[in-house]
C-alpha positions in Angstrom: -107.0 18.8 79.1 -106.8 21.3 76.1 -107.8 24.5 77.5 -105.1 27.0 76.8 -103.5 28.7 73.2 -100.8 30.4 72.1 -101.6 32.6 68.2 -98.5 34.5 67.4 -99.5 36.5 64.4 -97.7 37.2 61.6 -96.9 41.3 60.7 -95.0 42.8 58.6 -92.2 44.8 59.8 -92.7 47.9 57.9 -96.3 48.0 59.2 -95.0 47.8 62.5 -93.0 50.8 62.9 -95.3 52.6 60.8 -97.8 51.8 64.0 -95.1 52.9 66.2 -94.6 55.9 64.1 -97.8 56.8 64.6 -97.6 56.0 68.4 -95.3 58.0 68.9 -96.4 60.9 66.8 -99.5 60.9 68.9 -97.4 61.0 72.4 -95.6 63.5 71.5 -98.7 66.1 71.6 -99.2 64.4 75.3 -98.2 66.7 78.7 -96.7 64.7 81.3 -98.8 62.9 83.4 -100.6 59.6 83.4 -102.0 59.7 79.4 -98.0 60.4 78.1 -96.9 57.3 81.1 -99.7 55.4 79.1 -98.7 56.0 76.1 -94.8 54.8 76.3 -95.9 51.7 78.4 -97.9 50.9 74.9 -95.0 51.9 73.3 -92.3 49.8 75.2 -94.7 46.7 74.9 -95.0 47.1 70.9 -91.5 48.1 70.3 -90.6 45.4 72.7 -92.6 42.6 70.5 -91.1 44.1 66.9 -88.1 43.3 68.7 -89.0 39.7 70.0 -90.2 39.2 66.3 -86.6 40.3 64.6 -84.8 38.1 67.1 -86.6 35.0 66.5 -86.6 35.7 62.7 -82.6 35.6 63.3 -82.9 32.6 65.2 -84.5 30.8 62.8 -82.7 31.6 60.2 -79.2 30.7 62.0 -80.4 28.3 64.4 -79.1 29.9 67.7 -78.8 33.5 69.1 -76.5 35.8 69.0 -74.8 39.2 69.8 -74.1 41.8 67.4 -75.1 45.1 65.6 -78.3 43.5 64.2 -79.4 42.3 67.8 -78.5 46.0 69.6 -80.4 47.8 66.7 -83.8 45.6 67.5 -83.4 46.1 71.5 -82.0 50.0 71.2 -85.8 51.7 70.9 -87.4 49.0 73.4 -84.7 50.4 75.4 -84.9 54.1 74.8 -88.8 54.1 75.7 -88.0 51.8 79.1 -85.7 54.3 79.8 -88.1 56.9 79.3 -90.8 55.6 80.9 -88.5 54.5 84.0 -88.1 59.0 84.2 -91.9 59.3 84.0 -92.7 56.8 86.6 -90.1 57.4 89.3 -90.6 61.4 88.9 -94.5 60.2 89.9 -95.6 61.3 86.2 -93.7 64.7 86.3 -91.0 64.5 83.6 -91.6 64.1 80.1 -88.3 62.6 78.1 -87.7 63.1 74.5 -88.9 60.1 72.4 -86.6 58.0 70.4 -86.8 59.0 66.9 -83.3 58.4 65.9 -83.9 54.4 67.0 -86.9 54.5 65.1 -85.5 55.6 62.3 -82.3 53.0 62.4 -84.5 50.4 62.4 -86.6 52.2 59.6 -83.5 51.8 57.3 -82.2 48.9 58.5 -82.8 45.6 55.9 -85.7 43.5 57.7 -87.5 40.5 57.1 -90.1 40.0 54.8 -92.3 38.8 57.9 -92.2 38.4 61.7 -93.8 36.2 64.3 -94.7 38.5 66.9 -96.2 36.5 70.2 -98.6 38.1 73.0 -96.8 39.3 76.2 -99.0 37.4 78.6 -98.5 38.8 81.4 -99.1 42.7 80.1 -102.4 41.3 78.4 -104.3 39.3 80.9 -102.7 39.3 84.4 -101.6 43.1 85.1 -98.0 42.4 85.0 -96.3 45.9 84.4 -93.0 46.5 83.8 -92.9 49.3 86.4 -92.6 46.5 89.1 -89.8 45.0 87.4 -88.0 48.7 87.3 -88.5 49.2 90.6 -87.1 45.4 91.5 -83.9 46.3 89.6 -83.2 49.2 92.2 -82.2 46.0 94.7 -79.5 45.0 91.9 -76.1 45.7 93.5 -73.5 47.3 91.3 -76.4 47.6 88.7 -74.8 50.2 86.3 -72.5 47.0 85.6 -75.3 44.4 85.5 -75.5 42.0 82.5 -79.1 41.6 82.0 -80.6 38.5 79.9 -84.2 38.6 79.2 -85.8 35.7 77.8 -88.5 35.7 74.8 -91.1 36.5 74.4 -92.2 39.0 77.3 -88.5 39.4 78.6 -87.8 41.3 75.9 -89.3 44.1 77.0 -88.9 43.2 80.8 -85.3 42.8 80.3 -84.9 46.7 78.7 -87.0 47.6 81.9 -84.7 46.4 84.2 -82.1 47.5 82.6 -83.4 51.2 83.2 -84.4 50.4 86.1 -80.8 49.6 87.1 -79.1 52.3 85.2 -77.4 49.1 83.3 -74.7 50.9 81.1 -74.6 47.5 78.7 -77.0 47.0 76.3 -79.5 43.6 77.4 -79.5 40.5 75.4 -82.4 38.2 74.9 -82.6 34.6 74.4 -85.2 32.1 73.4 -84.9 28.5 75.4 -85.7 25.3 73.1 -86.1 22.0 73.2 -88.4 19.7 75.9 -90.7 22.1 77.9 -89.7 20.9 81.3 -86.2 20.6 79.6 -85.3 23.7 78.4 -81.8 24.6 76.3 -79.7 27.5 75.2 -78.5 27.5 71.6 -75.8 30.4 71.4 -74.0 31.6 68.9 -70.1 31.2 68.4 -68.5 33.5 70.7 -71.6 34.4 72.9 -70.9 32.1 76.0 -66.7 33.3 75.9 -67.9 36.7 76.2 -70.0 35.4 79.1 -67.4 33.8 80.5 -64.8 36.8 80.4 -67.3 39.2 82.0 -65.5 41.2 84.8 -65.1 39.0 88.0 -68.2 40.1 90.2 -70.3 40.9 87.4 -74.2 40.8 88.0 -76.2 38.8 85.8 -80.1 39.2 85.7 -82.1 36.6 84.4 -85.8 38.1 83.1 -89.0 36.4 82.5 -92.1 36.1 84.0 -93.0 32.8 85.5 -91.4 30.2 86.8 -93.8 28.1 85.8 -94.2 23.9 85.9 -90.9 23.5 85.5 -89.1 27.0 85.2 -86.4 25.7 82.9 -86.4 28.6 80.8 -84.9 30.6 84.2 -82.7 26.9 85.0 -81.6 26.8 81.1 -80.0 30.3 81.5 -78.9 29.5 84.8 -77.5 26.5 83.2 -75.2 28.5 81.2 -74.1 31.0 83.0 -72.6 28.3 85.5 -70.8 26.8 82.8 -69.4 30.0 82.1 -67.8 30.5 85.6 -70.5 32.5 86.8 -71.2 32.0 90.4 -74.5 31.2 91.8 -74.3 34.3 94.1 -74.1 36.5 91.1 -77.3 35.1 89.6 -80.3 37.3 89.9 -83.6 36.4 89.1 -86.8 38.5 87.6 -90.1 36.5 87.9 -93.4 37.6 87.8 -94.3 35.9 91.2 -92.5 34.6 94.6 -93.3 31.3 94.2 -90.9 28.7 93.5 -90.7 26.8 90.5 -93.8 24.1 89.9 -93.7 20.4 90.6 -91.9 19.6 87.1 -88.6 21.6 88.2 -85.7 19.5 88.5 -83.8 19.3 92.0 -81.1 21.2 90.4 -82.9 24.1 89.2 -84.5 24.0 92.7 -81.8 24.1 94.6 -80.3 27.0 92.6 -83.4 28.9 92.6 -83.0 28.7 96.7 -79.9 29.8 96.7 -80.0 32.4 94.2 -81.6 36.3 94.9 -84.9 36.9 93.6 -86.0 40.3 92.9 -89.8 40.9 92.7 -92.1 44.1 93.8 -95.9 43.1 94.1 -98.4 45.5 92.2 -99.9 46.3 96.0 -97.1 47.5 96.8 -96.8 49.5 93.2 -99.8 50.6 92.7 -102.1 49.9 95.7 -100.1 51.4 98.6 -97.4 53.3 96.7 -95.1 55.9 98.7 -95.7 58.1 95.6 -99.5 58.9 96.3 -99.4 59.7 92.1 -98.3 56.5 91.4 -101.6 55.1 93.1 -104.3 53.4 90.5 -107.5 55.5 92.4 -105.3 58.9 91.5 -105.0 57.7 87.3 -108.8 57.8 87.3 -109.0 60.9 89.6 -109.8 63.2 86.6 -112.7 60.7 85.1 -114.4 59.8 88.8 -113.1 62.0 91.2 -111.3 61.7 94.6 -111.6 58.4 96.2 -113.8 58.0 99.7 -112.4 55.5 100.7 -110.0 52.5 99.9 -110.3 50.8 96.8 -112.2 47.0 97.1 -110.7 44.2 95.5 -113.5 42.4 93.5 -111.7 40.5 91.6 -110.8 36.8 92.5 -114.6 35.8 92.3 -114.9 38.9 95.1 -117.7 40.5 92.7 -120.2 37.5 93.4 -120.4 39.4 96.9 -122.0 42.5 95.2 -124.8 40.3 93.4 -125.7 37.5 95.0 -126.7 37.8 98.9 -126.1 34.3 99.6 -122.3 32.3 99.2 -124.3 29.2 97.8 -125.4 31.0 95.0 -122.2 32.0 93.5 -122.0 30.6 90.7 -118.2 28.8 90.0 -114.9 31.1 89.1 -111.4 29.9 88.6 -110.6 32.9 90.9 -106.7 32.3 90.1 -107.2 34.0 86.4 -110.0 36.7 86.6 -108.6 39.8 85.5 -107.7 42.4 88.2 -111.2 44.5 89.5 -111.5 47.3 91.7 -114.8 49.3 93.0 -113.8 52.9 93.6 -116.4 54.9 95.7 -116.1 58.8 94.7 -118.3 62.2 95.4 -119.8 61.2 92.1 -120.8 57.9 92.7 -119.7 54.1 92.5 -117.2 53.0 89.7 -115.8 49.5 89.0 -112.0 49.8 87.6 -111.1 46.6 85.7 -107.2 45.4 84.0 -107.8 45.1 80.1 -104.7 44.7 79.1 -101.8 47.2 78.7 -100.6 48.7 75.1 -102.6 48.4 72.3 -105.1 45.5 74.4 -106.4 47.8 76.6 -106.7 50.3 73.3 -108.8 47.6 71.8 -110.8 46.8 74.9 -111.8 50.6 75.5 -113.1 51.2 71.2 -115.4 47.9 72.1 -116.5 48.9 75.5 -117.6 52.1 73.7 -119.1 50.3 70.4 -121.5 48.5 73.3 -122.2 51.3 76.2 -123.5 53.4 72.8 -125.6 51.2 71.7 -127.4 50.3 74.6 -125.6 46.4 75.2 -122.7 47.5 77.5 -122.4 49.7 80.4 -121.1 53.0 80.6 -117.2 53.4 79.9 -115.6 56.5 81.2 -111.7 55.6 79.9 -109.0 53.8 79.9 -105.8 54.5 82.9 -103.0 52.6 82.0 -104.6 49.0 81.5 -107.8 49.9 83.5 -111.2 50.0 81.9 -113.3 52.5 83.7 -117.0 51.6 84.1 -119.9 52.8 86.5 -121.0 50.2 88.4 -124.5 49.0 87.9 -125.4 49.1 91.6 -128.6 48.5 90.9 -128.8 45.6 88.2 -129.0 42.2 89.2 -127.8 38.9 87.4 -129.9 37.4 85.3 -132.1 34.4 86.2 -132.9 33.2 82.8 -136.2 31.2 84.7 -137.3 34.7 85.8 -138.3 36.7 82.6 -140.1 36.3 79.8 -138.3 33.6 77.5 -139.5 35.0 74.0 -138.3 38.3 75.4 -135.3 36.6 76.4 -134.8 35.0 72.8 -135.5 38.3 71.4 -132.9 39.9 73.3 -130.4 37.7 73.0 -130.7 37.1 69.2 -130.6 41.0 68.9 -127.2 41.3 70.8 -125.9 38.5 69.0 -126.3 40.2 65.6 -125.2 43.4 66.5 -121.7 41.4 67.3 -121.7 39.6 63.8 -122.6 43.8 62.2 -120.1 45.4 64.3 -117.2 43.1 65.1 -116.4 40.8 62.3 -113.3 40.0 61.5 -111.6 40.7 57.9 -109.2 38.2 56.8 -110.5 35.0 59.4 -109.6 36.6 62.5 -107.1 34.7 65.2 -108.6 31.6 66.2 -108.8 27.8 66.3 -109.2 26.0 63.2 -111.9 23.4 63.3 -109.0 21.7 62.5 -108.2 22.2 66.4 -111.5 22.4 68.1 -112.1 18.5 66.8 -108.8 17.5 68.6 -109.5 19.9 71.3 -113.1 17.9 71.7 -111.4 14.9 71.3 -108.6 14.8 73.5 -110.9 16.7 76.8 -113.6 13.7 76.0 -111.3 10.7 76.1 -109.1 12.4 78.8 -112.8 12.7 80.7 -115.0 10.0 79.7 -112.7 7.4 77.9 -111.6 6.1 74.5 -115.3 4.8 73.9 -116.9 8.0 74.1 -113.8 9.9 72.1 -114.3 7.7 69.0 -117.5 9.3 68.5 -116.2 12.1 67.4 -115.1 10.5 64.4 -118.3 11.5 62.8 -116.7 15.1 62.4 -113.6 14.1 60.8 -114.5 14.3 57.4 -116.1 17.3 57.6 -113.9 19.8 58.7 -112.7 21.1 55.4 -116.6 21.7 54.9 -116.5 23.3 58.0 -114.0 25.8 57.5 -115.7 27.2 54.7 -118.9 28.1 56.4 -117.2 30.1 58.6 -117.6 34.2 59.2 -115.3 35.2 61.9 -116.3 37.7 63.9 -115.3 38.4 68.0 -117.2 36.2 70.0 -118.3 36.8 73.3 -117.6 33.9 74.8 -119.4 34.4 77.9 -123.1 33.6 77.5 -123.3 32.5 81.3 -126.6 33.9 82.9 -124.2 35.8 85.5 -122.6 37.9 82.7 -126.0 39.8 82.0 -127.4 42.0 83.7 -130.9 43.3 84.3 -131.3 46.9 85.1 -134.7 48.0 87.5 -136.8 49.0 84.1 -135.9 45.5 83.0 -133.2 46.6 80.3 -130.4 43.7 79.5 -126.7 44.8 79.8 -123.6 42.4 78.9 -121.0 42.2 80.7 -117.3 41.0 80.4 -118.1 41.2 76.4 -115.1 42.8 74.6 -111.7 40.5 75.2 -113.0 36.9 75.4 -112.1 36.6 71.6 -108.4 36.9 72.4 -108.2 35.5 75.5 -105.6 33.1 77.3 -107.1 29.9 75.6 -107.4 28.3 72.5 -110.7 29.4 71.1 -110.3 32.7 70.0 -112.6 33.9 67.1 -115.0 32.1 66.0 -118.6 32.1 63.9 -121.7 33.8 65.5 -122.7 30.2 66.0 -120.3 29.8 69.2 -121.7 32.2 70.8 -125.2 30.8 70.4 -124.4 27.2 71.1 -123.1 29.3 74.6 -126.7 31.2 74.7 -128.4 28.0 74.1 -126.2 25.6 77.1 -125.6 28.6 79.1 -129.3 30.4 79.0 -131.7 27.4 78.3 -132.4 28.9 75.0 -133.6 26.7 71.7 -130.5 26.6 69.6 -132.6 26.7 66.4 -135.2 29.5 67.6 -132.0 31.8 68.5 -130.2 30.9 65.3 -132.7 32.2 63.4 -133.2 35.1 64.9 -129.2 36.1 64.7 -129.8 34.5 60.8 -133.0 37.1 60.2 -131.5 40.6 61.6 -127.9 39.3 60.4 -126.0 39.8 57.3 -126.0 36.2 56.7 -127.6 33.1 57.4 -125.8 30.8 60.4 -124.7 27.6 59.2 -127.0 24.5 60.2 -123.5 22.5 60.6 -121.7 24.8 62.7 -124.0 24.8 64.8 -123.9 20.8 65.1 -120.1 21.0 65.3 -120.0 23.7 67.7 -121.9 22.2 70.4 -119.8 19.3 71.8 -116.7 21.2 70.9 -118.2 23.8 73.2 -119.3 21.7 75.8 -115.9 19.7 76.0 -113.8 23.2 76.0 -115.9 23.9 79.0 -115.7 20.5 80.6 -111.8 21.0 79.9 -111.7 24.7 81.6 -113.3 24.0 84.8 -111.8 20.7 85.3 -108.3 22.2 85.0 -109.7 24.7 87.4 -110.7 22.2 89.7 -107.8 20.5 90.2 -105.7 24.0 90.3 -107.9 25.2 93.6 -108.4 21.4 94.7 -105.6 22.1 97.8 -105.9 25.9 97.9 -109.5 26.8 97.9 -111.6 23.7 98.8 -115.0 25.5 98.6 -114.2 27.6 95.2 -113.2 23.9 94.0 -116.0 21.7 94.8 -118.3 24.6 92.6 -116.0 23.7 89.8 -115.9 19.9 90.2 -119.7 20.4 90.3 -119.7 22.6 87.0 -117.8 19.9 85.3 -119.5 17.5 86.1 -122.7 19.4 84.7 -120.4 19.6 81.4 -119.5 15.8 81.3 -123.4 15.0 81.5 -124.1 17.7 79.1 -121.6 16.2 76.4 -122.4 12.8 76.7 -126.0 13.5 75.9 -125.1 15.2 73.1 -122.3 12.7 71.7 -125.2 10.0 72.3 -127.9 11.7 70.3 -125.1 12.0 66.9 
């Protein structure tokens, strides 16, 4: 199934530090404490993708990687700021180091490329990976002032400068980016690089930084590969991941093995950030100053746990692929209930906060106190319910809906198309999910489409979508007021849909909610700048329906061994999708 997208974007490098300029221009009025910590963890992220960017534009331009002046000079202010905020985080928020200006300003005069490719750090955006865990890993690293630390692209760019400060490396880290087969990955090095490997002190540490493993975990075997070829031995391999898993069912016996026998350093974020030694460095203290001191224990409610807090009976809960909701937390506080939620780290969580705002003020969101250091603060709507589209008015509904709708296409288009999938890709998305789920026959009906999708892209007006139009992502407050939830990140999420017209988001109203797709159009199309397109609309629906048959089917068979019950609600939602789709390819 074709579910999940990766949309590096292109920048210009000038416009980059002039960001990070302003970054750190704005830290630098910062105290200590959790708001300064904040602020160098968006730095290191940033500074680490610039970085990420210059490397692979001097990859592709010489076909391989390699070591040298141009290579330090893009990891020396990723670096600095690990280093710094390595000081703020083991001092519990206490010391505030001097930023790097001087590595700013030698990349600032340094000749760059007209353009870079930067790529999202996954695990910093959607899954409240933070490189504080990999610091703190990096304190297991024997003789770690003479570690060699390798960090693989694109996120190990930055993790790699963490553990290096983390281990009080004395060498500089070097990043590499695997190629070839994904379940196959290679190292292409530059003349020189693997002899200097292989002439590394007898004894030397070597750590190996990613997150992951994943199917396969090549990327962590094709290192490994290497440095075994260069005489290092398999007890001086040590690992970074993300996880303590082992490497998925695509890993070759080889890079199992090795990965059995080699250490692996990991530190979970319960242990960071849940039950920390440091009582500062624990996530109910960052949001001290916006809820007040906790009552009790924070409750986990993410996983699908939130269902517990709205529906009063487990066979009402609607389906969740609990193994990618975003990290939730319900704080209880003198001042009331509050729910803490991961947005993202760096500039995502920025992002995530401006739109949170944007909706609590005008009445479509609820209340947003901050942001801590990826986590949106929110009061929690004790007393709202989900919405049961069967149990209120349906013109009010309509109205509602419509209204919210167009307030999204006023407030959060996107200049300049946005990041998203072409129609281009939806049609093969639609394509491949409907012969991968219903058979060749009912793929070929999409053929209908082909022709049109040059027409189709120029009907478009990109704005964030929503994304989530499910009934269980509104709420109804006691005076019968609609709020939206989970409405400000779906647009550049994990997948391949991205942004998109207004008219996804009412093709979701209209499969999700019940709603007439051509009643709700126009209501968008009569408070809205513009009319919606007729043929979006058309084109839109089995695309959505088959990205939605694709999504919970992946999740099915992801929970299938691991979470029977949480599985059979996706097969069931699937299935709902499959039916769905084939009416709709039926009808033309």
């Amino acid at each position: 199934m074709l579910v999940y997208g990766d949309r590096p974007r292109s920048r210009v490098p000038g416009e980059v530090l002039a960001d990070l300029r302003r970054q750190m221009a704005e830290a630098e009025a910062l105290p200590a404490g959790i708001l300064w910590h904040t602020a160098l963890a968006r730095l290191l992220i940033d500074a680490g993708m610039l970085a990420q960017g210059l490397l692979d534009a001097g990859y592709e331009r010489m076909g391989h990687d390699k070591q040298g002046p141009e290579q330090e000079r893009a990891l020396a202010l990723p670096l600095a700021v690990a280093r710094a905020l390595w000081e703020s985080h083991r001092s519990g928020y206490r010391v505030r180091s001097a930023l790097p200006w001087d590595a700013l300003e030698a990349l600032e005069r340094a000749s760059l490329p007209d353009a870079v490719s930067l790529k999202t750090p996954e695990g910093y955006a959607y899954y409240a990976l933070y490189p504080e865990a990999y610091m703190e890993a990096a304190r297991d690293l024997p003789n770690g002032r003479a570690a060699r630390v390798i960090g693989i692209r694109s996120i190990g760019t930055s993790l790699a400068c963490a553990v290096a400060a983390g281990a009080g490396a004395v060498h500089a880290p070097m990043t590499v980016r695997p190629g070839g087969h994904p379940f196959q990955r290679e190292l292409r090095l530059g003349p020189g690089v693997e002899a200097a490997l292989r002439c590394s002190e007898r004894g030397t540490p070597f750590a190996i930084v990613d997150e992951g493993p994943g199917l396969s975990g090549s990327s962590f075997g094709a290192v490994g590969d290497t440095l075994e070829r260069a005489g290092v031995l398999v007890e001086h391999l040590h690992f970074f991941p993300s996880h303590r898993g082992e490497p998925g069912p695509m890993a070759s016996e080889a890079h199992r093995v090795r990965w059995r026998r080699a250490h692996k350093h990991t530190v979970d974020f319960e242990h960071l950030f849940l039950a920390p030694s440091e009582p500062r460095h624990a996530l109910a203290s960052w949001v001290e100053d916006l809820c007040g001191a906790p009552l009790a224990p924070l409750e986990d409610v993410g996983g699908g746990g939130w269902r517990r807090e709205h529906f009063s009976q487990e066979e009402d809960w609607p389906a969740a692929h609990v193994q990618q909701e975003r990290r939730k937390y319900l704080l209880r506080t003198g001042r009331g209930l509050f729910l803490l939620k991961f947005a993202g780290l760096g500039s995502r969580g920025a992002h995530a906060l401006e739109r949170s705002r944007t909706l609590a003020e005008a009445g479509w969101g609820p209340g947003v106190l901050g942001l801590r250091h990826g986590f949106l603060v929110h009061r929690w709507e004790a007393e709202s319910t989900p919405l049961d589209p069967t149990a209120v008015d349906r013109r009010e509904l309509l109205d509602r809906t419509g209204a919210y709708l167009a307030f999204r296409v006023r407030y959060f288009a996107r200049s300049g198309g946005g990041h998203g999938a072409s129609p281009e890709q939806l049609f093969e998305m639609g394509r491949h999910n409907t012969r991968e789920a219903l058979g060749e026959e009912w793929a070929r009906s999409w053929s209908r489409w082909e022709e049109q999708l040059v027409r189709l892209s120029a009907e478009l007006n990109v704005v964030e979508t929503d994304g989530r139009m499910h009934p269980w992502e509104w709420l109804v407050r006691p005076d019968g007021a609609l709020l939206k939830t989970d409405a400000v990140d779906h647009h550049d999420a994990h997948d391949l849909i991205g942004c998109q017209d207004v008219a996804w988001d009412i093709v979701g109203a209209s499969v999700e909610l019940g709603l007439e797709q051509g009643e709700l159009a126009e209501q968008v199309s009569r408070r809205g700048p513009r009319a919606v397109s007729g043929v979006l609309l058309r084109f839109y629906r089995p695309c959505y329906l088959a990205f939605q048959l694709g999504h919970h089917q992946l999740a099915f068979h992801s929970l299938a061994s691991q979470v029977p019950s949480e599985a059979e609600r996706l097969r069931a939602a699937a299935q709902r999708y499959a039916r769905a789709l084939e009416r709709e390819l039926a009808a033309g």
